[in-house]
PyMOL Python script that loads the backbone (N, CA, C, O; Angstrom):
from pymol import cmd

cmd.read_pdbstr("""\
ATOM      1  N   UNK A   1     164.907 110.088  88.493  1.00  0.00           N
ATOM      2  CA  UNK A   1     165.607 109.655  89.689  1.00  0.00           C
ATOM      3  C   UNK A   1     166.367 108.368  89.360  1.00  0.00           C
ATOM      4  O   UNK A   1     165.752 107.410  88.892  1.00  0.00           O
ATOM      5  N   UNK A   2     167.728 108.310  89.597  1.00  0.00           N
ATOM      6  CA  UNK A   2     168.034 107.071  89.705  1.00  0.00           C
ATOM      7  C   UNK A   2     168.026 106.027  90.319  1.00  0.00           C
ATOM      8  O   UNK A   2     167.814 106.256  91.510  1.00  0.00           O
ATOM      9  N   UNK A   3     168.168 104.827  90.078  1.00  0.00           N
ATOM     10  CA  UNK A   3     168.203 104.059  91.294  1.00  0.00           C
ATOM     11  C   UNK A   3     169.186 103.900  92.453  1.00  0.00           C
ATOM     12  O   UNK A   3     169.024 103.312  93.523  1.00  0.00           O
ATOM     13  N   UNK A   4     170.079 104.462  92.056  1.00  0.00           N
ATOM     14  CA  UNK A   4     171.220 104.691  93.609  1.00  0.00           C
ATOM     15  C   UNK A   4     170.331 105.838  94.146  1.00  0.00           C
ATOM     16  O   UNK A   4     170.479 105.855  95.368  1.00  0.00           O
ATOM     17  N   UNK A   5     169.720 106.525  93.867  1.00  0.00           N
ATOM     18  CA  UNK A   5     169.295 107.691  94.362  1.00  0.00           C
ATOM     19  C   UNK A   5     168.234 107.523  95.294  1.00  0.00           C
ATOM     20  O   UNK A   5     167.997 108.134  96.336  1.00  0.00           O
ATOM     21  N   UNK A   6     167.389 106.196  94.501  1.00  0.00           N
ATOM     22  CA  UNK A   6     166.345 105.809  95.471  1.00  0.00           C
ATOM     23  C   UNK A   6     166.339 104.877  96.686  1.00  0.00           C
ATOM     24  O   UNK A   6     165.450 104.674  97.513  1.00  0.00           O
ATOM     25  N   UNK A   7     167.881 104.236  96.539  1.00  0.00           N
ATOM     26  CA  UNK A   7     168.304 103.155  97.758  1.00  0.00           C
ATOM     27  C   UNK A   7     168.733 103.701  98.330  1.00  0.00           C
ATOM     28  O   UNK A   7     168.479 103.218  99.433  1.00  0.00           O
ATOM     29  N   UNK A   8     169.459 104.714  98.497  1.00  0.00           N
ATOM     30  CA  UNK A   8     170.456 105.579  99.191  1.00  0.00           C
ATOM     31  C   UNK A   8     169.068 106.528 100.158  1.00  0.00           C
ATOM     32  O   UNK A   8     169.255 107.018 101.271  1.00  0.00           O
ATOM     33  N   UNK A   9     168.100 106.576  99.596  1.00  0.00           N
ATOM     34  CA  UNK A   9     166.813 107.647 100.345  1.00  0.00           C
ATOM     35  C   UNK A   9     166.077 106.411 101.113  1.00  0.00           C
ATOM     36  O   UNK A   9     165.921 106.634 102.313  1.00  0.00           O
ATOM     37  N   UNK A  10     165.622 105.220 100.680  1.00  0.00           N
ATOM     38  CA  UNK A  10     165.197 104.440 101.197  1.00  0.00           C
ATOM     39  C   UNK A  10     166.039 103.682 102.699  1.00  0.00           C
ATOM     40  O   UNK A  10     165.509 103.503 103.795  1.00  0.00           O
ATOM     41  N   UNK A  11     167.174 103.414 102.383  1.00  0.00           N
ATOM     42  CA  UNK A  11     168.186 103.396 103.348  1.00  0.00           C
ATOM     43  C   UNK A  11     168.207 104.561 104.303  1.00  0.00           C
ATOM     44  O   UNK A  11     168.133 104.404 105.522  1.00  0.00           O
ATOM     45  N   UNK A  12     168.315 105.771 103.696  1.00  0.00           N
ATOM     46  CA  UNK A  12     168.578 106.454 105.162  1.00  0.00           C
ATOM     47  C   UNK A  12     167.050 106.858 105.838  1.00  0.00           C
ATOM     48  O   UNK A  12     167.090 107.135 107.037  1.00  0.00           O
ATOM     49  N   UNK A  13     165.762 106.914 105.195  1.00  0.00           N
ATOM     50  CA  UNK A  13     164.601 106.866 105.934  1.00  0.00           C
ATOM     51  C   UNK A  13     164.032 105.481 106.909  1.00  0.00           C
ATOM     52  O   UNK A  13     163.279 105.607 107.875  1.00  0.00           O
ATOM     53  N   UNK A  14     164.434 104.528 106.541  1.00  0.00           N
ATOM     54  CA  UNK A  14     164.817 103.327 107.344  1.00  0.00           C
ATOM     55  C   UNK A  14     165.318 102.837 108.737  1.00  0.00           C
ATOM     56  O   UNK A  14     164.919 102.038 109.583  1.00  0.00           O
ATOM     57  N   UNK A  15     166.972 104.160 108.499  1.00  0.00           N
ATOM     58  CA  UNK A  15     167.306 103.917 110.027  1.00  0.00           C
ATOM     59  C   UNK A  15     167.255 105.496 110.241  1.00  0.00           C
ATOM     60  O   UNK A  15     167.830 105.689 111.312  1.00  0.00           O
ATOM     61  N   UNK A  16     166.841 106.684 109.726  1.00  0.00           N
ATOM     62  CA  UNK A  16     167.130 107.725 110.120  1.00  0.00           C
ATOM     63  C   UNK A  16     165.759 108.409 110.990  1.00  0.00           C
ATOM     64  O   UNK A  16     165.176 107.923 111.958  1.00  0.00           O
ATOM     65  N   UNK A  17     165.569 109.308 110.492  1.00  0.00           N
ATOM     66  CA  UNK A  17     164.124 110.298 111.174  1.00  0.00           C
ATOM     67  C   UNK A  17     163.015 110.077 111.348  1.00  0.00           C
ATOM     68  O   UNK A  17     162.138 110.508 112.097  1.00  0.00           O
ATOM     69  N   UNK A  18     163.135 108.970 110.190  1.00  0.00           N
ATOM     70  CA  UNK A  18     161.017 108.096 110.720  1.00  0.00           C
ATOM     71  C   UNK A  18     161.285 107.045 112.070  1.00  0.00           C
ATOM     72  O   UNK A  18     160.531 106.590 112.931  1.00  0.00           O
ATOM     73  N   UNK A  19     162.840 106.897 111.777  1.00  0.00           N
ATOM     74  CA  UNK A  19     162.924 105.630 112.865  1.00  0.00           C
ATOM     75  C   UNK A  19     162.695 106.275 114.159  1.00  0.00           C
ATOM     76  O   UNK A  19     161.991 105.756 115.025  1.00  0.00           O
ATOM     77  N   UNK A  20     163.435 107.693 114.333  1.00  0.00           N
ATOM     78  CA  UNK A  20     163.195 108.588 115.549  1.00  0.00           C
ATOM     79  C   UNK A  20     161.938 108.964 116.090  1.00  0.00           C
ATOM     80  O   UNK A  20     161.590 109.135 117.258  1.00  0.00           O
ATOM     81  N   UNK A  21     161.113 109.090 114.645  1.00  0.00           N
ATOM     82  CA  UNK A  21     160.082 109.457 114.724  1.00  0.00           C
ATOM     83  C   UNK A  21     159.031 108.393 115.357  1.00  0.00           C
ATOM     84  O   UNK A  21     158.397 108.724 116.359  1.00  0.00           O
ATOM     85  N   UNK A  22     158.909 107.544 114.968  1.00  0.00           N
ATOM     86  CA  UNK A  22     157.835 106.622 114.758  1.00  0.00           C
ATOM     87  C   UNK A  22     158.593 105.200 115.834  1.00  0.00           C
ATOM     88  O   UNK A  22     158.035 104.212 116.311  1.00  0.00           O
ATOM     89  N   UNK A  23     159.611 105.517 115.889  1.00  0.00           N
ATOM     90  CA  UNK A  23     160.036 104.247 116.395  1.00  0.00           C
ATOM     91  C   UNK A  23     160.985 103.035 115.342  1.00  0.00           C
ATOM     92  O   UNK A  23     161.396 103.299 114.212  1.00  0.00           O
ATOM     93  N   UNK A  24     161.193 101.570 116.133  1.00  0.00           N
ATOM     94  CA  UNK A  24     161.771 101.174 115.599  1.00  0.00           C
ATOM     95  C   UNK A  24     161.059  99.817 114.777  1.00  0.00           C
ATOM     96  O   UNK A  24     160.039  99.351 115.284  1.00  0.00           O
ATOM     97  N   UNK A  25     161.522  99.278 113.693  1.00  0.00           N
ATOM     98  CA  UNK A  25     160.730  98.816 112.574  1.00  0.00           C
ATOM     99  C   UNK A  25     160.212  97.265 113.099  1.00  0.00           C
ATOM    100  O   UNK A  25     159.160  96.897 112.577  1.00  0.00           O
ATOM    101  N   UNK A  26     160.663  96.590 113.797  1.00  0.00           N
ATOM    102  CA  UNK A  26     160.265  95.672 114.318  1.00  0.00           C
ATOM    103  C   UNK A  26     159.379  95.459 114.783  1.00  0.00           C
ATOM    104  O   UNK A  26     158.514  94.758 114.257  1.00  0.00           O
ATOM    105  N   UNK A  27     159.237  96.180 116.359  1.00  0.00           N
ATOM    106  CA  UNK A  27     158.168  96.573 117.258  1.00  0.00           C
ATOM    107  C   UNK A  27     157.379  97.251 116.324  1.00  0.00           C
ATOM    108  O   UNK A  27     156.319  97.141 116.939  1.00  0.00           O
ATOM    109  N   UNK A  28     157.081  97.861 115.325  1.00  0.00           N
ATOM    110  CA  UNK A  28     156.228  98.541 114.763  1.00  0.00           C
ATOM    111  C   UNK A  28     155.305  97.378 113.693  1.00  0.00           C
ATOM    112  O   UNK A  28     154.170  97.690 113.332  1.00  0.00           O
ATOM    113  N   UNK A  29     155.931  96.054 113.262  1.00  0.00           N
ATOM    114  CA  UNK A  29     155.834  95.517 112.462  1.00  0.00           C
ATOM    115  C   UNK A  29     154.927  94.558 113.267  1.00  0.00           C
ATOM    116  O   UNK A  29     153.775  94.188 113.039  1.00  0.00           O
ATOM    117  N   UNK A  30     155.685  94.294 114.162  1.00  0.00           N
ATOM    118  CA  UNK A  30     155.062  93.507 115.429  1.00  0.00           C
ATOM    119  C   UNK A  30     153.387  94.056 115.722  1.00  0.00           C
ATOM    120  O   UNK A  30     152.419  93.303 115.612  1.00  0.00           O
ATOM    121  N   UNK A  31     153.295  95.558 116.125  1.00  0.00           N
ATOM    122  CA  UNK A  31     152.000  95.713 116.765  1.00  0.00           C
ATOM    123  C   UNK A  31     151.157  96.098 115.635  1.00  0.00           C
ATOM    124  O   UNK A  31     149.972  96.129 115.967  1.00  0.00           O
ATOM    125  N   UNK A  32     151.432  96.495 114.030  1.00  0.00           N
ATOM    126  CA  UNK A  32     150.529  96.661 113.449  1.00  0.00           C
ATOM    127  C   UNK A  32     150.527  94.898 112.421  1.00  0.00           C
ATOM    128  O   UNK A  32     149.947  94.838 111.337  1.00  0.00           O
ATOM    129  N   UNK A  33     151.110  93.911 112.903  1.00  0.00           N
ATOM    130  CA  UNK A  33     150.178  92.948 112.306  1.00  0.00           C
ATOM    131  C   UNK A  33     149.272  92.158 113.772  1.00  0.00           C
ATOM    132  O   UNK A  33     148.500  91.245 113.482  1.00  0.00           O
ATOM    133  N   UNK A  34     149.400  92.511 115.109  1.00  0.00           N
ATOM    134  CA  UNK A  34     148.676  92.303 116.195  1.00  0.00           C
ATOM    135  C   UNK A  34     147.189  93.146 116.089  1.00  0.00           C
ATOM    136  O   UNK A  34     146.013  92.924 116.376  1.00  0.00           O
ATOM    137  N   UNK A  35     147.974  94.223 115.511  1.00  0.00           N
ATOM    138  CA  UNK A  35     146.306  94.944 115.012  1.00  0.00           C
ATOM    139  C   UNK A  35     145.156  94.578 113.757  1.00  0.00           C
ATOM    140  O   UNK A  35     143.952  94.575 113.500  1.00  0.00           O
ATOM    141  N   UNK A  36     146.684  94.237 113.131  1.00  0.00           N
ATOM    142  CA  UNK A  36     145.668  93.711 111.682  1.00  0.00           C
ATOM    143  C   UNK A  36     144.955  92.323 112.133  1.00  0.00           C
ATOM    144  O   UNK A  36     143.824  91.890 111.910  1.00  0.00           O
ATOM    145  N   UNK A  37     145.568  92.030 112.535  1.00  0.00           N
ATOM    146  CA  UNK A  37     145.168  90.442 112.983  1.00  0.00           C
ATOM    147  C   UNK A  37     143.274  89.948 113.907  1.00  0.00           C
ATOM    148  O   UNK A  37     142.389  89.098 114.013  1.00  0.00           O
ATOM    149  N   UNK A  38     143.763  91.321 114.325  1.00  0.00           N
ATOM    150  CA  UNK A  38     142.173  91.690 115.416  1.00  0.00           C
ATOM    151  C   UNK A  38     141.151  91.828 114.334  1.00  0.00           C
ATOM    152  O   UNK A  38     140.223  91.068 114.055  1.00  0.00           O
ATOM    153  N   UNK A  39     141.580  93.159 113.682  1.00  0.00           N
ATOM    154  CA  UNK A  39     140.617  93.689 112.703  1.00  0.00           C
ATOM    155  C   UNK A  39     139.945  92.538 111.552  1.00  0.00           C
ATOM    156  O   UNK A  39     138.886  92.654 110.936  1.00  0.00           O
ATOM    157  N   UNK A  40     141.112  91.213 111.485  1.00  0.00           N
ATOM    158  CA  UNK A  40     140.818  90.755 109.930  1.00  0.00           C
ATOM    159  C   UNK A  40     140.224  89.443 111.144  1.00  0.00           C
ATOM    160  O   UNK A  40     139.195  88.891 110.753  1.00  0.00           O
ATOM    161  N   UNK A  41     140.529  89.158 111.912  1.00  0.00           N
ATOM    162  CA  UNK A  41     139.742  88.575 112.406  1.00  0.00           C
ATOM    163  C   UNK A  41     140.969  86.769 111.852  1.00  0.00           C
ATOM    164  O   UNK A  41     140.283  85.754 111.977  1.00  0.00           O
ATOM    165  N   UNK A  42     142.256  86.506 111.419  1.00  0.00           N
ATOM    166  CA  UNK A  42     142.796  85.787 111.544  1.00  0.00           C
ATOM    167  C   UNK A  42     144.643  86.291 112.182  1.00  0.00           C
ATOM    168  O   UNK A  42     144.615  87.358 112.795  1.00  0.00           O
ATOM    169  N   UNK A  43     145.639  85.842 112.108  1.00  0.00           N
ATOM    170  CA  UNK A  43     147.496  86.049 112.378  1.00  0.00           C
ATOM    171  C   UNK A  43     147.659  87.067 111.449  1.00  0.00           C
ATOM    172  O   UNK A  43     146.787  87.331 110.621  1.00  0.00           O
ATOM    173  N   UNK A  44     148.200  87.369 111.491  1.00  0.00           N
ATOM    174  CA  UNK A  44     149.223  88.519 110.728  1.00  0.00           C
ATOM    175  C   UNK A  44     150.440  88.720 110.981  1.00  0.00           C
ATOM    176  O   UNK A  44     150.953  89.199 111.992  1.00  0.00           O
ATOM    177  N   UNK A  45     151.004  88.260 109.829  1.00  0.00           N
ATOM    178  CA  UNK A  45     152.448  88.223 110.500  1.00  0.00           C
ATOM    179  C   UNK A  45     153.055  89.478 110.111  1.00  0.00           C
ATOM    180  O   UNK A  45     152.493  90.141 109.239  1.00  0.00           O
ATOM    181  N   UNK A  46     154.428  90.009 110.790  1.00  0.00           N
ATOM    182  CA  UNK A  46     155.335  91.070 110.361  1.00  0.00           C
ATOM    183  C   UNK A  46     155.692  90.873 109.267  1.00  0.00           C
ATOM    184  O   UNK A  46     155.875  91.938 108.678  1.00  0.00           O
ATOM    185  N   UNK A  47     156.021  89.442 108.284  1.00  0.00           N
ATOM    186  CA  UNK A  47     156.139  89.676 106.971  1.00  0.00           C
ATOM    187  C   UNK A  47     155.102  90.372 106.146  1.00  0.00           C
ATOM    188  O   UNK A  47     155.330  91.224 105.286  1.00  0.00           O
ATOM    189  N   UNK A  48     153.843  89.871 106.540  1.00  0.00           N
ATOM    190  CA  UNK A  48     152.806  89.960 105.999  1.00  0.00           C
ATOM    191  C   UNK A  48     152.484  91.600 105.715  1.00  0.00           C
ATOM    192  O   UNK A  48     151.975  92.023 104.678  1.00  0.00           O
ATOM    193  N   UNK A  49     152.803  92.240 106.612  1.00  0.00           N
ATOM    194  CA  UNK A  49     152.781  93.660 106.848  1.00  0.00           C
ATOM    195  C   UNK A  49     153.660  94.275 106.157  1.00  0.00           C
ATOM    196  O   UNK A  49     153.524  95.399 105.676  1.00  0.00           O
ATOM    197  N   UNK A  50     154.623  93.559 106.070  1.00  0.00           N
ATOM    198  CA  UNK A  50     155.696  94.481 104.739  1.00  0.00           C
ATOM    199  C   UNK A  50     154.997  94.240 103.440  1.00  0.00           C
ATOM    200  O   UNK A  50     154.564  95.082 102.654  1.00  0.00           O
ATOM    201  N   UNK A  51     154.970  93.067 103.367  1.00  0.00           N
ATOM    202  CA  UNK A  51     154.071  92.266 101.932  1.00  0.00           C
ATOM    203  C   UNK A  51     152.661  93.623 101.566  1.00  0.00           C
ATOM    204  O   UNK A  51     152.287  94.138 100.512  1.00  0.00           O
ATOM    205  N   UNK A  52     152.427  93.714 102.334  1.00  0.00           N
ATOM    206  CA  UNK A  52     150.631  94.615 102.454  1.00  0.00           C
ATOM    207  C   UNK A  52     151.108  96.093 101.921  1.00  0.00           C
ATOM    208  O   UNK A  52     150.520  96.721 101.040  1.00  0.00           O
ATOM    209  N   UNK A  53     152.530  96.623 102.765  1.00  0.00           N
ATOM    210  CA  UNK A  53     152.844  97.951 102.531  1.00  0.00           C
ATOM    211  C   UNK A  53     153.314  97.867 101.068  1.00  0.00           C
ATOM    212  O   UNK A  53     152.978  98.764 100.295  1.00  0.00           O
ATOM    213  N   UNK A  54     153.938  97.023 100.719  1.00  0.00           N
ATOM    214  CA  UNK A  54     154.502  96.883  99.110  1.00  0.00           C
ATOM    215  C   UNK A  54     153.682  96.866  98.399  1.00  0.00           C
ATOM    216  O   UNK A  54     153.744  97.584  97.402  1.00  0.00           O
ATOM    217  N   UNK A  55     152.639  96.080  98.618  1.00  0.00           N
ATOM    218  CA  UNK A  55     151.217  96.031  97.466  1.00  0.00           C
ATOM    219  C   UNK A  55     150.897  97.802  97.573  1.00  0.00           C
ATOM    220  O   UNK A  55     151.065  98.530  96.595  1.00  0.00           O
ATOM    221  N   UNK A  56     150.469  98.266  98.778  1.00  0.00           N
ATOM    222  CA  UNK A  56     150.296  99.899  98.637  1.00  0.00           C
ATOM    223  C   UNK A  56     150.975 100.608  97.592  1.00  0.00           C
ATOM    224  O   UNK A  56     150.394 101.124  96.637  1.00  0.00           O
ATOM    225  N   UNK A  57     151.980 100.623  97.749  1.00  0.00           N
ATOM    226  CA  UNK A  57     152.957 101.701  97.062  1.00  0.00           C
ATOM    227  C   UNK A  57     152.841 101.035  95.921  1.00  0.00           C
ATOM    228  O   UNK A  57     152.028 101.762  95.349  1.00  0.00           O
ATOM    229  N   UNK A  58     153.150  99.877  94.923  1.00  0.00           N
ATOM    230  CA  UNK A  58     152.630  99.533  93.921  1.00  0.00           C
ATOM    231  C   UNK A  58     150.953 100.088  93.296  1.00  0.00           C
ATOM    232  O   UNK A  58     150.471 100.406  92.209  1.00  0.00           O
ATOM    233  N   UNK A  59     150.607  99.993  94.358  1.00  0.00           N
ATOM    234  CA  UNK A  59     148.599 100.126  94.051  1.00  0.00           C
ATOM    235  C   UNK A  59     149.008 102.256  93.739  1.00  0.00           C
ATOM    236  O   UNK A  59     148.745 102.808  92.671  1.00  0.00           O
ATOM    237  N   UNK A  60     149.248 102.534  94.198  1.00  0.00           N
ATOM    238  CA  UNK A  60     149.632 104.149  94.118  1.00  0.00           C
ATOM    239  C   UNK A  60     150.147 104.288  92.863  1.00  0.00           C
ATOM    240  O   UNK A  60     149.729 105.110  92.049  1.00  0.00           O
ATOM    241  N   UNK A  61     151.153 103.419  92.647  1.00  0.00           N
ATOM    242  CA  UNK A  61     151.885 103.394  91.475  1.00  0.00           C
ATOM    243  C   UNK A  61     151.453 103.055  90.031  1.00  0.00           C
ATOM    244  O   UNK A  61     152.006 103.182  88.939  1.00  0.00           O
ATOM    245  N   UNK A  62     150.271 102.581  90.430  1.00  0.00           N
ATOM    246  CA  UNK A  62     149.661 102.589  89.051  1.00  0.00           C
ATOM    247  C   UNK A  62     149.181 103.797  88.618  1.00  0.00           C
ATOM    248  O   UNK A  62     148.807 103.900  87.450  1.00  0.00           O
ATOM    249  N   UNK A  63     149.116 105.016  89.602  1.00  0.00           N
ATOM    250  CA  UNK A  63     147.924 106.000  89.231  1.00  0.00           C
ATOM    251  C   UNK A  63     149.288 107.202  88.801  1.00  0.00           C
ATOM    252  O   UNK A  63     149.015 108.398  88.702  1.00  0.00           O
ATOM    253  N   UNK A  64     150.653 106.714  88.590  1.00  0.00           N
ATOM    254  CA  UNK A  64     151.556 107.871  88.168  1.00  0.00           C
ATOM    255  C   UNK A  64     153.087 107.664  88.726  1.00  0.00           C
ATOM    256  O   UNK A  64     153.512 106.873  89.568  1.00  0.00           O
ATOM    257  N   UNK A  65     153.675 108.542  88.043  1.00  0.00           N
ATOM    258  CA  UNK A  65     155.451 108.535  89.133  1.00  0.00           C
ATOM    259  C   UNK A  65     155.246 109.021  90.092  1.00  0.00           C
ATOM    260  O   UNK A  65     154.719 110.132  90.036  1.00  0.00           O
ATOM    261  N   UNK A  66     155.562 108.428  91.452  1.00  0.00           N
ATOM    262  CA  UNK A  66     155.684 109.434  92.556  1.00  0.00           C
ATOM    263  C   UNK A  66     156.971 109.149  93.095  1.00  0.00           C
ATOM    264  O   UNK A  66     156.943 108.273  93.959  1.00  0.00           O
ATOM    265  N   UNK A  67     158.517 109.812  92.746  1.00  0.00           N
ATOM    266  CA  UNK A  67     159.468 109.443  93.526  1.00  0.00           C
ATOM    267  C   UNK A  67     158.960 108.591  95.267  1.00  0.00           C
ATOM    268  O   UNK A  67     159.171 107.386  95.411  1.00  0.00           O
ATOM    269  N   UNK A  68     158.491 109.201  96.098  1.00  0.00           N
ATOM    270  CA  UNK A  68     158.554 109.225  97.600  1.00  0.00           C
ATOM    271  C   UNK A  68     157.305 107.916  97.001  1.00  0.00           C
ATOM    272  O   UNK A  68     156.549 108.708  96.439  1.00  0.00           O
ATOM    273  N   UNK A  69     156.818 106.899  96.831  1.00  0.00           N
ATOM    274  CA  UNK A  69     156.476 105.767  96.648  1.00  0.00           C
ATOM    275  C   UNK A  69     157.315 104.708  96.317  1.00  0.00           C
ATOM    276  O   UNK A  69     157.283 103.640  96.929  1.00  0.00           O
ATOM    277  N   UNK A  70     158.135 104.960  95.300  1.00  0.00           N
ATOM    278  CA  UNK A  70     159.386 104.197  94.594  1.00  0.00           C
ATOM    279  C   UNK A  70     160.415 103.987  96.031  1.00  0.00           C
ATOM    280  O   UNK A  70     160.695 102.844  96.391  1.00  0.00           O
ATOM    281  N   UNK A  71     160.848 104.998  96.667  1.00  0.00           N
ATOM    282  CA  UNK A  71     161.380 104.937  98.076  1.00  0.00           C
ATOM    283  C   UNK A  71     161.021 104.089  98.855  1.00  0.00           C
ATOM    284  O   UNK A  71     161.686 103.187  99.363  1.00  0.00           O
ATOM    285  N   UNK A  72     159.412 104.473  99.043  1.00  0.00           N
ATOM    286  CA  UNK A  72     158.981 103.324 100.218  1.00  0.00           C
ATOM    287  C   UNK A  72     158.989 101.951  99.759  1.00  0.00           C
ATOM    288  O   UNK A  72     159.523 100.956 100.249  1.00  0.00           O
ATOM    289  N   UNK A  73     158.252 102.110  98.669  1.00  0.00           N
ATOM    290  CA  UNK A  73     158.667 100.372  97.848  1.00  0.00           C
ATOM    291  C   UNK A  73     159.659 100.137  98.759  1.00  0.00           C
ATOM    292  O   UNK A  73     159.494  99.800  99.932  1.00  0.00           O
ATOM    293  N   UNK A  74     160.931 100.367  98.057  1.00  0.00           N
ATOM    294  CA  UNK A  74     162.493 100.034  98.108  1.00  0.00           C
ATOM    295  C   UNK A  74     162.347  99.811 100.178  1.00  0.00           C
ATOM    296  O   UNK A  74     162.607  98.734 100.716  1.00  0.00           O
ATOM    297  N   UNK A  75     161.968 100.876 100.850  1.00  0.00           N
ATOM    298  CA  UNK A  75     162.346 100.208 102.058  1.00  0.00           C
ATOM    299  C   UNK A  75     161.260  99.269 102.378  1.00  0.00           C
ATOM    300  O   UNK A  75     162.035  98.316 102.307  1.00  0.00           O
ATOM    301  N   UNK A  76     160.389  98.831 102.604  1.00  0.00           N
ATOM    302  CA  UNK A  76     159.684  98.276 102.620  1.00  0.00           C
ATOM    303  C   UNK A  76     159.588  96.822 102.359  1.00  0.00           C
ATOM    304  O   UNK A  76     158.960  95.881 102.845  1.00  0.00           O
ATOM    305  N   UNK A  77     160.606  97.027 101.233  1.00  0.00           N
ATOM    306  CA  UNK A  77     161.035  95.508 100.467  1.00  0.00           C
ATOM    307  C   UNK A  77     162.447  95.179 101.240  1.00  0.00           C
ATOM    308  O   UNK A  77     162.838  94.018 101.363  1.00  0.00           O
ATOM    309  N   UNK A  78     163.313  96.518 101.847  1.00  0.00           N
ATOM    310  CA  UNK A  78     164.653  96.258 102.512  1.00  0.00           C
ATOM    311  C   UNK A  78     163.757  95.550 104.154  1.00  0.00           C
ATOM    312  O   UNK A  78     164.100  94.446 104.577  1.00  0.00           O
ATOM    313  N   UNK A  79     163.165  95.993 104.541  1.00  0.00           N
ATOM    314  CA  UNK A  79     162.783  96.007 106.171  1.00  0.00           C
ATOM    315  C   UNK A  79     161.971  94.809 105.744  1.00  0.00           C
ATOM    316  O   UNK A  79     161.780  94.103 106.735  1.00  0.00           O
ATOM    317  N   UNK A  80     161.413  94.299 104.653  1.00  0.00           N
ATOM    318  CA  UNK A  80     160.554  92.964 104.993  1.00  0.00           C
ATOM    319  C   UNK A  80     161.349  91.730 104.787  1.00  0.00           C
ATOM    320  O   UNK A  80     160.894  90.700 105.283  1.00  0.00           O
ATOM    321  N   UNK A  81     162.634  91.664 104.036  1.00  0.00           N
ATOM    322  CA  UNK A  81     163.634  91.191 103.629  1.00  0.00           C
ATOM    323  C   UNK A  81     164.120  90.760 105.083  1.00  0.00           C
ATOM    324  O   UNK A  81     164.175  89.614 105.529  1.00  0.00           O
ATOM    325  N   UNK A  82     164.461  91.965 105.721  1.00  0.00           N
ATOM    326  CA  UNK A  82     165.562  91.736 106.970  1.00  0.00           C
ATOM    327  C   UNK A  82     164.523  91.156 107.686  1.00  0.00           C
ATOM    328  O   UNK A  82     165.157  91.090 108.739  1.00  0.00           O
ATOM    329  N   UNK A  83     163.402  90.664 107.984  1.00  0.00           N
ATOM    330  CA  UNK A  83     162.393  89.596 108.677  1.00  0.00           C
ATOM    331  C   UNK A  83     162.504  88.346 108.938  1.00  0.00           C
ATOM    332  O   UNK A  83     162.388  87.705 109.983  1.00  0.00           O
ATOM    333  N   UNK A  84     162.841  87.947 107.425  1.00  0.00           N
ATOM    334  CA  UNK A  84     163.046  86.754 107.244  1.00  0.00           C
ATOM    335  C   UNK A  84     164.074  86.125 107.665  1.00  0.00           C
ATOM    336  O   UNK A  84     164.199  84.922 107.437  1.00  0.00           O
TER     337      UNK A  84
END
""", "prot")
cmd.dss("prot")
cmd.show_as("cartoon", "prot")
cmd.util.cbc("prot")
cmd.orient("prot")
């Protein structure tokens, strides 16, 4: 896979069908570090939550290639970026 191949997939799962699906990335970023925050028992911020999803897909990534990981990386790192 190339890497235009994987920004270009990461980009359009970003604003396309998960966004429909699932909603929009903010508010989503918003209530799952309100959740993490309960569970861990300190804040959690929406960066923090991109930060957490990136370690995932890295942690996966040790165990092999998985195109659809390399993707999420990439958005993950685009949507925690646009936070700041």
């Amino acid at each position: 896979m190339k890497r235009e191949d994987i920004l270009s997939a990461a980009a359009e799962i970003t604003r396309g069908d998960r966004q429909k699906d699932y909603g929009d990335w903010s508010d989503n970023a918003d209530d799952i570090a309100a959740m993490w925050s309960v569970i861990l028992g300190h804040e959690v911020t929406p960066r923090q939550v991109a930060l957490c999803m990136v370690a995932l897909k890295v942690v996966r990534l040790k165990h092999g290639f998985h195109a659809d990981s390399w993707i999420d990386l990439a958005g993950y790192a685009a949507l925690g970026g646009e936070n700041d």
